[in-house]
C-alpha positions as CSV (number, residue, x, y, z in Angstrom):
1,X,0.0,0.0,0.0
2,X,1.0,3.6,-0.6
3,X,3.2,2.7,-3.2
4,X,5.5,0.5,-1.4
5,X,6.2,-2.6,-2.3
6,X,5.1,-5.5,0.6
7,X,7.0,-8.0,1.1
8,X,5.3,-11.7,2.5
9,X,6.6,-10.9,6.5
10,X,4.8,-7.5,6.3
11,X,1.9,-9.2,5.7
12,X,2.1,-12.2,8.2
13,X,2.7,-9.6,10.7
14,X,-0.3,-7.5,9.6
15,X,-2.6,-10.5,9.8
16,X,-1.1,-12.1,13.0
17,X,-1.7,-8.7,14.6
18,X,-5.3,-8.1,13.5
19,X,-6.4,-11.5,14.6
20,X,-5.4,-11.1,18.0
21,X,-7.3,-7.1,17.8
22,X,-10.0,-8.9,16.7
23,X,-10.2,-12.2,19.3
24,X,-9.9,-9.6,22.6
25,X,-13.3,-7.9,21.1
26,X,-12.0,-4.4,23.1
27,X,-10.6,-2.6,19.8
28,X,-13.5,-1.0,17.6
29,X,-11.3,-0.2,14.9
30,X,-7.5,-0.2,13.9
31,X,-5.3,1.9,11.4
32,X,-2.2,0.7,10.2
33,X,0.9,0.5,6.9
34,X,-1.0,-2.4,5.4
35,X,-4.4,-0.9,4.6
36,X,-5.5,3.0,3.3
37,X,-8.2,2.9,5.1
38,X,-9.5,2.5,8.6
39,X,-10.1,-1.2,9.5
40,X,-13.6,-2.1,11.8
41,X,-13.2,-4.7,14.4
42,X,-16.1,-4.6,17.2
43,X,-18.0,-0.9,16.7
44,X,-18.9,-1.0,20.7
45,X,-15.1,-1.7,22.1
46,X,-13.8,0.7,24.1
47,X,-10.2,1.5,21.9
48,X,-9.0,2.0,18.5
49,X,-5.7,1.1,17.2
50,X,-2.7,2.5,14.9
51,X,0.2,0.1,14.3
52,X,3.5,-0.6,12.2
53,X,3.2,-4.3,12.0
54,X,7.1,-4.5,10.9
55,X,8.7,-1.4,11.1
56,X,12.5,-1.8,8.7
57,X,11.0,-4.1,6.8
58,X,14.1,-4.3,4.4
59,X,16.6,-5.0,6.2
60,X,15.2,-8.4,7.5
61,X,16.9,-9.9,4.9
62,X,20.2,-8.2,6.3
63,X,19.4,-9.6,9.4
64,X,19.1,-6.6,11.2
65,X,16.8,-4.9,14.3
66,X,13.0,-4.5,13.2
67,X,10.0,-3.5,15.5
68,X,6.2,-2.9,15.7
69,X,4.7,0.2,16.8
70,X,1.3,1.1,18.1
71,X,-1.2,4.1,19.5
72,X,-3.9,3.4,21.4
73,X,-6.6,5.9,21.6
74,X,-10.2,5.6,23.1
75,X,-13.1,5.2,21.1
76,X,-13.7,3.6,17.9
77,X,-12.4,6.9,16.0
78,X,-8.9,7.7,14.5
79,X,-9.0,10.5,11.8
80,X,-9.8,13.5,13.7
81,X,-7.6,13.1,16.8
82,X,-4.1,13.9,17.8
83,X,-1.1,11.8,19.2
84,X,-2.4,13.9,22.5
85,X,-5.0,12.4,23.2
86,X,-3.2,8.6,23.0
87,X,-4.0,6.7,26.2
88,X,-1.1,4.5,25.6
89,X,1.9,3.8,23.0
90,X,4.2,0.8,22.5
91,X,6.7,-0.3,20.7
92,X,8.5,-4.1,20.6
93,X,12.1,-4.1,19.2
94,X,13.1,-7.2,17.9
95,X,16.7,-7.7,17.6
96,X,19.0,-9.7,19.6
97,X,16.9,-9.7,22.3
98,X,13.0,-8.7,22.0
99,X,12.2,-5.9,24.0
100,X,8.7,-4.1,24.8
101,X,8.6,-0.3,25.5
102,X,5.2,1.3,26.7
103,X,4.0,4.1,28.2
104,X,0.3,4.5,29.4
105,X,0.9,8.3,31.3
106,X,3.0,7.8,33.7
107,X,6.4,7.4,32.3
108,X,8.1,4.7,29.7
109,X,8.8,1.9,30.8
110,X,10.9,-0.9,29.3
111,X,10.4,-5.2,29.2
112,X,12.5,-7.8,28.3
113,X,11.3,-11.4,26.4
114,X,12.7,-13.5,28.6
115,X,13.8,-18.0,27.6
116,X,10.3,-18.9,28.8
117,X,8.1,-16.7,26.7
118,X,7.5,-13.9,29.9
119,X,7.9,-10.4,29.5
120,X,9.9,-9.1,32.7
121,X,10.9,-5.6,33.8
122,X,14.1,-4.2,33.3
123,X,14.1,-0.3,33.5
124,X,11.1,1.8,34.7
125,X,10.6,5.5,33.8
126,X,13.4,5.5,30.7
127,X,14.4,9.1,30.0
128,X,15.8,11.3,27.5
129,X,18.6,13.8,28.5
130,X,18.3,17.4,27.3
131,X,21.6,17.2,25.4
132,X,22.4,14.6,22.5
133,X,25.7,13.2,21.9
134,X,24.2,10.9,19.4
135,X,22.7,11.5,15.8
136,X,20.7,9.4,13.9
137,X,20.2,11.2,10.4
138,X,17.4,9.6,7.8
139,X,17.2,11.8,4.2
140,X,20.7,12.2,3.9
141,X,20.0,13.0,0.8
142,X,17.8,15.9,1.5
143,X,21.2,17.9,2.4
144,X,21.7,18.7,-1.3
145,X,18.4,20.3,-1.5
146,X,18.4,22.2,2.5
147,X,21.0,23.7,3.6
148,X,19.9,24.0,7.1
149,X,20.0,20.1,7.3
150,X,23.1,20.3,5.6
151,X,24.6,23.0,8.4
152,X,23.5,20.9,11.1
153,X,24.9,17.3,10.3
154,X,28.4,19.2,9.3
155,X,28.1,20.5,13.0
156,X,27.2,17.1,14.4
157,X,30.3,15.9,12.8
158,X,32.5,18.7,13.7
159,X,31.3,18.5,17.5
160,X,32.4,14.6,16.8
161,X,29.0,13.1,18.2
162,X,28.2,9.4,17.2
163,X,26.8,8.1,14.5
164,X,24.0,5.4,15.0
165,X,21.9,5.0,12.2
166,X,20.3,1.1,11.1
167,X,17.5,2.3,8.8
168,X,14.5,1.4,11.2
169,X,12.6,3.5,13.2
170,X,12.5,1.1,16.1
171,X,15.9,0.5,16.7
172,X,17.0,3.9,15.7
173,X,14.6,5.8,18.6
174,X,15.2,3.0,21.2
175,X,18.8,3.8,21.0
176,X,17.4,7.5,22.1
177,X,15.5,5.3,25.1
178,X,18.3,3.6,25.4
179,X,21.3,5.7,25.9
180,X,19.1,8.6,27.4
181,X,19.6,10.8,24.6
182,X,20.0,11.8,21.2
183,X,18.4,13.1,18.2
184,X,16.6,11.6,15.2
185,X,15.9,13.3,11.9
186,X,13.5,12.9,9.0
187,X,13.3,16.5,7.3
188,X,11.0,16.9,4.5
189,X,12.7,17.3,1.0
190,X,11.9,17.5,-2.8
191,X,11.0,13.7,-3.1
192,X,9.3,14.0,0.6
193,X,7.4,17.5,1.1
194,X,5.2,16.2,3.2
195,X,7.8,13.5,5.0
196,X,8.2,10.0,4.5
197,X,6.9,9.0,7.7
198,X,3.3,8.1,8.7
199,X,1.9,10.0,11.5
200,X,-0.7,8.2,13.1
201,X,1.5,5.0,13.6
202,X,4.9,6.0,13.5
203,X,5.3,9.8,14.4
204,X,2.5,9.7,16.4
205,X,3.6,7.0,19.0
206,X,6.9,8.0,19.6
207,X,6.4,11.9,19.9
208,X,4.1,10.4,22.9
209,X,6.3,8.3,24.2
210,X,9.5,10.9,24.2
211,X,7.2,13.4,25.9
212,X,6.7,10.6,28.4
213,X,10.6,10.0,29.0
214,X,11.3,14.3,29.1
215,X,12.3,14.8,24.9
216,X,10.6,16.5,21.9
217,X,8.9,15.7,18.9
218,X,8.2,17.8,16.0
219,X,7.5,18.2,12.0
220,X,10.0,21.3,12.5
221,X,7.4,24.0,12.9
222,X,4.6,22.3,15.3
223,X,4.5,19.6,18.0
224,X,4.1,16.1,16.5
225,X,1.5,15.4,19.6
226,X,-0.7,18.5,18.4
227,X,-1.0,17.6,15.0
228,X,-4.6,16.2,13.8
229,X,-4.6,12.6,12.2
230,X,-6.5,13.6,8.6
231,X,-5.9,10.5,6.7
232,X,-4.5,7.0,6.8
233,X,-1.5,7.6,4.9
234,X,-1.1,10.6,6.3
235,X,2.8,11.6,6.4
236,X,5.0,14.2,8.2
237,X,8.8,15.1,8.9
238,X,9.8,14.2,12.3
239,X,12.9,15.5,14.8
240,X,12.9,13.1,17.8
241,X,14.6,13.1,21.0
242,X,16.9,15.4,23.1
243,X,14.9,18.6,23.6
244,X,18.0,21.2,23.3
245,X,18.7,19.6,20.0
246,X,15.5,19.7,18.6
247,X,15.1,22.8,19.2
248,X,18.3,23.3,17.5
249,X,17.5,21.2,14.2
250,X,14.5,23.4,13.9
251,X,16.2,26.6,13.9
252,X,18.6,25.2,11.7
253,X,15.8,24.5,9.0
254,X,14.3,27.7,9.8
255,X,17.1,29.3,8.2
């Protein structure tokens, strides 16, 4: 969908997701990569879903990190609300080991798959440092074309911060999580005006789960959490992480 090609795991992922919305009968109505239009599940449920069933898709056969990403919102409507008003957010990274990220409100908290098929707790209330010494820049090659983006990659080099870019979302904002700071860019450029990512189940989730651990999220003029979901495929530019250098990256591409 959206002019993407799938690929067979996207789709196994998609379904195996949707069947288990669909067995707990509390989600009325889901949102997510593999369909351009809002999916109906049980009209009376209490929630409605947006989900990434397999976020980095590509790189599986690379063998590198991949994830799935979900908003949960209340009610059985999507279009029309912003990331705000999420009641919870998740993400699970699978990688070397398979990890589980929520937050419900009150902080971000993070789960490990442990040998026996459990989920147990390693880190409560994860947060994200005002300062990045990490950068994980996506459009690289969007620094022809902006020279704003351009000025501030140059900078993150010449301060000598660290490089950590894979390619997927997941692994690329858990390292944010994960370290306790950093940034991570996705300007908007001539082949992405609008962004490449998709708000209500990539943008959306993590701008409420940084607020949650102390960062930022923004499309580089507005607050990814007060932006209205309008569409399914809706897309936006997204700066993530450390709130100094957010703040930073947009007055960069202010310029």
């Amino acid at each position: 969908m959206f002019g993407e090609e799938q690929v067979k795991l996207d789709v196994l992922s998609d379904r195996i997701i949707q069947e288990h919305l669909a067995e707990n009968r509390l989600v009325a109505s889901y949102a997510c990569e593999e369909h351009d239009t809002v999916v109906e599940l049980s009209p009376d449920a209490p929630y409605s879903v947006t989900f990434d069933p397999l976020d980095g898709s590509s790189l599986v056969d690379a063998n590198l990190a991949i994830g799935s990403i979900f908003g949960i919102y209340e009610g059985k409507e999507i279009i029309g609300h912003t990331p705000r008003e999420q009641v919870a957010a998740l993400y699970v990274l699978y990688g070397p080991r398979t990890l589980f990220v929520y937050s419900t409100g009150s902080g971000v908290h993070e789960f490990l798959l442990n040998d026996v098929g459990e989920f147990v707790l390693l880190r409560e209330h994860l947060g994200i440092g005002d300062n990045a010494k990490n950068f994980s820049p996506g459009n690289l090659r969007g620094i022809d074309e902006t020279d704003g983006y351009r000025d501030i990659v140059e900078s993150w080099m010449a301060q000598q911060m660290t490089l950590r870019y894979s390619g997927c979302l997941v692994a690329d904002v858990h390292h944010i999580f994960s370290k306790g700071q950093g940034i991570f860019t996705f300007p908007a450029s001539k082949k992405y005006p609008q962004g490449k990512l998709r708000h209500a189940f990539e943008c959306g989730p993590f701008a409420y789960l940084a607020a949650q651990a102390g960062g930022a999220a923004t499309d580089g003029e507005k607050e990814i959490l007060d932006i209205p979901i309008t569409a399914v495929d809706q897309r936006c530019p997204l700066i993530i992480g450390s709130k100094n250098e957010v703040a930073r990256v947009c007055a960069s591409l202010a310029r």
